[in-house]
N, C-alpha and C positions, 0 to 999 in steps of 0.2 A: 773649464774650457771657456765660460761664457767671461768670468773676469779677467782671463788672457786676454780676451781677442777686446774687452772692453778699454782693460790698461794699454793695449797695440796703441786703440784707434785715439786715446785722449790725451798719450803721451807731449806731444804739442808740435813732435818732430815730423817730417816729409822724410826723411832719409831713414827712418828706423824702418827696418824691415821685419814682415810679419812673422811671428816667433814658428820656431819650428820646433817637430818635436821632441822632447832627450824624454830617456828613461830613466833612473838611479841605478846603482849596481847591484840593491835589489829586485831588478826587471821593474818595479813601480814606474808607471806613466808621469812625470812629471810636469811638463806641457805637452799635451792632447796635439795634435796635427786638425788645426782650424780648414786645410783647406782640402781636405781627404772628402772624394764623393760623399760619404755617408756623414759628415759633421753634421751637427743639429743646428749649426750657423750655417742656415740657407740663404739665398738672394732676398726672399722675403721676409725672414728673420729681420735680414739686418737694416731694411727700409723701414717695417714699424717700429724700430726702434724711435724714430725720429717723426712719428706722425704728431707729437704735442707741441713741434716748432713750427708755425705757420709759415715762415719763407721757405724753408728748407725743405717742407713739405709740400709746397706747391713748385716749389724747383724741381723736385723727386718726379713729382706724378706727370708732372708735363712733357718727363723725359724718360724715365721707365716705366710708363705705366700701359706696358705693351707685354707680349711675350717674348716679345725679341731681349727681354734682361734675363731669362734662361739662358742665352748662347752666350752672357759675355762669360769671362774667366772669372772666377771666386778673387781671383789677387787683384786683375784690373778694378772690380770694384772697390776690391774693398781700400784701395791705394787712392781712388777718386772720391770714396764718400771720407775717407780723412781727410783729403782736401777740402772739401767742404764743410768737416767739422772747423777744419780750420779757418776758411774763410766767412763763414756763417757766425762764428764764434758762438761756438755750441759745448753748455758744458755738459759735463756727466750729470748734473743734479737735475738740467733740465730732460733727462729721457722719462719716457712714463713709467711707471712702477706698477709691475700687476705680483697682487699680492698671491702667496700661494697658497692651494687649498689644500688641506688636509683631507683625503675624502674616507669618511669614515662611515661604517654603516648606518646610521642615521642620515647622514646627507646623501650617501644614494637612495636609500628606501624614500627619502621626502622629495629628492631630486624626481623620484619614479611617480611618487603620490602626486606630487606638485608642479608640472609642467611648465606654469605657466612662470615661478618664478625664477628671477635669474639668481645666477651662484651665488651674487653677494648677500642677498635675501636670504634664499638657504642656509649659509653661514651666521647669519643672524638668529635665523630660528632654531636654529640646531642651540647656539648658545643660550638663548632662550630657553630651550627646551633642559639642557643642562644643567643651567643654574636654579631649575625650578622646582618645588617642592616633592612635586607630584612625578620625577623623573621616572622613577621606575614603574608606574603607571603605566604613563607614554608610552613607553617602550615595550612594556607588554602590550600595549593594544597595537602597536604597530606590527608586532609581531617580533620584533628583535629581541628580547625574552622569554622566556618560559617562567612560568606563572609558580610560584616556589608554593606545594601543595602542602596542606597541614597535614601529618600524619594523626593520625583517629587512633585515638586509646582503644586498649578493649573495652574500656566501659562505655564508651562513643560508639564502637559497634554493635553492643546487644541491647543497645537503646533503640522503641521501636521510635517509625516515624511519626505515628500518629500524637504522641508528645512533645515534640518540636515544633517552636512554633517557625511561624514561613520566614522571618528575619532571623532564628538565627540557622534555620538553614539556608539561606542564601548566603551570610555570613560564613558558613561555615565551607562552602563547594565554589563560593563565586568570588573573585575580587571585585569589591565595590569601590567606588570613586564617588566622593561627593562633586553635584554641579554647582556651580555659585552662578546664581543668576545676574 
């Protein structure tokens, strides 16, 4: 949907009209209906697209940066801000680029842990965390794991405790992690 309506607006033409939808013959959506109430191509989708162009973004705000850009019609805009791609001479390479996230349980559990950072960060330490030796660590202490338990011989069961010494019973009931200072 969203490179439909992108190819619409960068085609270069004023008279192309915005795509409508067909189906294939088998029932498959082939172009989506850009101007249907429920599109994910909203009035205000399609304004930040263009906040990294400084004229066109101060053209933008000075003129819809009211409520009254809810009542226009989806088609009038979007027929006026091709106008202005075209007049602006605005390419496709200049719109901004937000990367996607993958949210994986790790980056919600750190997202929950870690408030204060933003996504990008997250996604940083998530790969961090990833590529690091100690992964499965991590991850058990976040809790995203379950701690894989040794199973005990029987001759590890009728051992009493009092012959064990305290490393390797800790070793043996705890997962340890060395600190590097």
């Amino acid at each position: 949907m969203y490179n439909t309506f992108l190819n619409w607006i960068f085609d270069g033409s004023l008279t192309s009209k915005i795509p409508t939808p067909r189906k294939s013959k088998d029932g498959e959506v082939i172009i989506p209906d850009i101007l249907k109430y429920n599109s994910p191509i909203t009035h205000t989708y399609v304004l930040s697209l263009f906040t990294q162009n400084p004229k066109l973004n101060y053209y933008l705000n000075s003129h819809f940066n009211n409520i009254g850009l809810r009542y226009l019609e989806k088609e009038e805009l979007f027929y006026f801000l091709k106008k202005c791609v075209i007049d602006f001479r605005i390419s496709r390479k200049s719109l901004k680029w937000v990367r996607y996230n993958n949210k994986t349980k790790l980056f919600n559990t750190l997202r929950k842990k870690i408030s204060v950072l933003k996504n990008d960060d997250i996604d940083l330490l998530c790969d961090i965390v990833n590529k690091s030796n100690d992964m499965e660590n991590i991850y058990v202490s976040l809790g995203l794991d379950k701690p894989v338990k040794k199973k005990l011989k029987t001759k590890q069961k009728n051992k009493k405790l009092s012959k064990i010494s305290m490393i390797d019973y800790l070793e043996s009931n705890f997962s340890i992690m060395e600190v590097v200072k």
